[in-house]
C-alpha positions as a Markdown table, in Angstrom:
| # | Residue | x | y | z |
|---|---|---|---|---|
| 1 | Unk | 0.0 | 0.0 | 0.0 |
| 2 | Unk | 1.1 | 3.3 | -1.1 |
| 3 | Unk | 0.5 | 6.3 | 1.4 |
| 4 | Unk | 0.0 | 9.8 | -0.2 |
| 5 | Unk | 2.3 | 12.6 | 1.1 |
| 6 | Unk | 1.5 | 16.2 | 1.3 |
| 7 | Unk | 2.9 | 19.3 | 2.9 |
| 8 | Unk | 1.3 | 20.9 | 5.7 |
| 9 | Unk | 1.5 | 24.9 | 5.8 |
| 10 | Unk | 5.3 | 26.6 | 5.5 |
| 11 | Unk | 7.2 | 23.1 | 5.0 |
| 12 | Unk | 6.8 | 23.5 | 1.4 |
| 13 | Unk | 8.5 | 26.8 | 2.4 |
| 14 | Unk | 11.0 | 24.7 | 4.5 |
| 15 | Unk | 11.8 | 22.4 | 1.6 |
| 16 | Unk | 12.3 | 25.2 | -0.5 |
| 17 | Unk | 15.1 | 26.9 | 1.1 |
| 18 | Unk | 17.0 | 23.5 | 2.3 |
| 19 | Unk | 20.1 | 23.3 | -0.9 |
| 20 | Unk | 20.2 | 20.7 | -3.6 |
| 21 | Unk | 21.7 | 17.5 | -1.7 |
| 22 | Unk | 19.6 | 18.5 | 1.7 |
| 23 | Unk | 16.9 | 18.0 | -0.9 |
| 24 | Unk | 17.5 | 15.0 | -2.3 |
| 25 | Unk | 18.3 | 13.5 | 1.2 |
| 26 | Unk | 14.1 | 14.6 | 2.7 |
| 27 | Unk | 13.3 | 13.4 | -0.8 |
| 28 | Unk | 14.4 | 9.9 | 0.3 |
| 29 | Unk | 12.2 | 10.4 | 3.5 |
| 30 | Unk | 9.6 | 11.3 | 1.7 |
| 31 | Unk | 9.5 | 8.1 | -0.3 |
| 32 | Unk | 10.2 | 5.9 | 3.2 |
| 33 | Unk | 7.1 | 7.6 | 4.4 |
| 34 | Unk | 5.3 | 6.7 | 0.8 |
| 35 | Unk | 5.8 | 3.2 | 1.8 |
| 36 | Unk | 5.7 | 2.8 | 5.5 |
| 37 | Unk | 3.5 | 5.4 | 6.3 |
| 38 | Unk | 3.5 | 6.2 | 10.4 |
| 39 | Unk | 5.6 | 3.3 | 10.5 |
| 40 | Unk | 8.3 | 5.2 | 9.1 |
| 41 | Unk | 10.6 | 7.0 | 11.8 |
| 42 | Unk | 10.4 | 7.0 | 15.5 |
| 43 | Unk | 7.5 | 8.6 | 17.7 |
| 44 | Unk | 7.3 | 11.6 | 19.2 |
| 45 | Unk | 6.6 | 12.4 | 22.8 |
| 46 | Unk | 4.7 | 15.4 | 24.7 |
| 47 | Unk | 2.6 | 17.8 | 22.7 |
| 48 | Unk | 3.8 | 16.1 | 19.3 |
| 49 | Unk | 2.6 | 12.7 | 20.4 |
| 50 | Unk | 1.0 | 12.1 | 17.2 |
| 51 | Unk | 4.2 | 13.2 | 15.1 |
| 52 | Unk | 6.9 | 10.6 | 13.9 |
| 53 | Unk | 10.2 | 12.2 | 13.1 |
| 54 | Unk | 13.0 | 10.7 | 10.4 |
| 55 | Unk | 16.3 | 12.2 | 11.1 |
| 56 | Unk | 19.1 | 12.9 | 8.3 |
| 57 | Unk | 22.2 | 13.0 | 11.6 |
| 58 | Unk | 24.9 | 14.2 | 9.0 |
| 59 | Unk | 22.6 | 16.9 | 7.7 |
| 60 | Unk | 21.0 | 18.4 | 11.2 |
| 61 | Unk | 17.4 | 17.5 | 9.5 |
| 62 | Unk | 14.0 | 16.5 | 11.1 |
| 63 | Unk | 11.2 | 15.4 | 8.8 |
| 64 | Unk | 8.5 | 15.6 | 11.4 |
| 65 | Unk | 4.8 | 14.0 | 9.7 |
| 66 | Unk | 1.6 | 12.6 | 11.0 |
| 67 | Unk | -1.6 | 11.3 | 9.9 |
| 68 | Unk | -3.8 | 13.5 | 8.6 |
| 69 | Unk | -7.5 | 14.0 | 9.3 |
| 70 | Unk | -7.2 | 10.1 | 11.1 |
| 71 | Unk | -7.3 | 8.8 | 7.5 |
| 72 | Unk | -3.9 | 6.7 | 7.4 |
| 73 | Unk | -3.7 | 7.1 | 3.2 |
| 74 | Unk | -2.3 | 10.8 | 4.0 |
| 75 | Unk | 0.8 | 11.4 | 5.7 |
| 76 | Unk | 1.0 | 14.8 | 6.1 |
| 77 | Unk | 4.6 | 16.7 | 6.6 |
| 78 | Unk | 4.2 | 18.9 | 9.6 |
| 79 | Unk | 8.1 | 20.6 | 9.0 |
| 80 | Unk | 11.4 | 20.1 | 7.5 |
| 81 | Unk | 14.3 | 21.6 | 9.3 |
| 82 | Unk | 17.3 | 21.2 | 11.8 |
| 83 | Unk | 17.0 | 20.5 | 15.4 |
| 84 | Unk | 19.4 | 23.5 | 16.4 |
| 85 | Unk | 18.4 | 24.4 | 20.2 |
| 86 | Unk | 14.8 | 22.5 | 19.7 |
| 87 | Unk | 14.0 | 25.1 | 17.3 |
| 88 | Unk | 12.4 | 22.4 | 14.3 |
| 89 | Unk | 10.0 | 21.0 | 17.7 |
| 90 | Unk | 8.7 | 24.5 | 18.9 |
| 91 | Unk | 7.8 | 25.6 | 15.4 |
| 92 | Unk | 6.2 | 22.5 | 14.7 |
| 93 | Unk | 4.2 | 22.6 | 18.1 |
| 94 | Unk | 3.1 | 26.4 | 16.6 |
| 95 | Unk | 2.3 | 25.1 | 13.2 |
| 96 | Unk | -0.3 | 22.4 | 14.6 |
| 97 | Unk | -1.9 | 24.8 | 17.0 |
| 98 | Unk | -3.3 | 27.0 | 14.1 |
C-alpha cells in the first residue's frame, strides 16, 4: 500500500530553502514515508505525540509527519528543518496549533 504525502502549511516553504543535496536526502524520507506510512521513523513524545520524526544526523534534519484527518492514506509533513536548540519541535508545536 502506497501512502499519499502532502505538505502541511510553510514546509513546502521549509523544503524550498533547504540546498540541492539537503533535498534529495528529505526526498528519500519522503518516499520511506510513501511506503511505510507512520511506521516510518520513530515517535514523538509530549505535545507532538502524534508526530513521527526521520532524522538525516549528518545533515542536522527533522522530517516531522503525521496522519492527517485520522485517515492513514495521508501522511502529512508537519516541517522540515534542523533540530538547532529544539528550534524544528517549537515551530512544529506552533504550526499544529493553528
Amino acid at each position: 500500500m502506497m501512502f499519499d504525502v502532502k505538505l502541511a502549511y510553510g514546509s513546502d516553504e521549509d523544503f524550498a530553502k533547504l540546498d540541492g543535496s539537503q533535498k534529495i536526502q528529505v526526498l528519500k524520507s519522503f518516499e520511506k514515508i510513501e511506503k511505510k506510512g507512520m511506521l516510518a521513523g520513530e515517535g514523538l513524545k509530549g505535545k507532538l505525540s502524534d508526530c513521527n520524526k526521520l532524522t538525516h544526523k549528518r545533515l542536522g534534519l527533522r522530517v516531522l509527519f503525521r496522519e492527517h484527518d485520522n485517515n492513514i492514506e495521508i501522511i502529512e509533513i508537519v516541517i522540515v528543518g534542523k533540530r538547532a536548540d529544539s528550534e524544528v519541535y517549537k515551530m512544529a508545536e506552533k504550526r499544529l496549533n493553528r
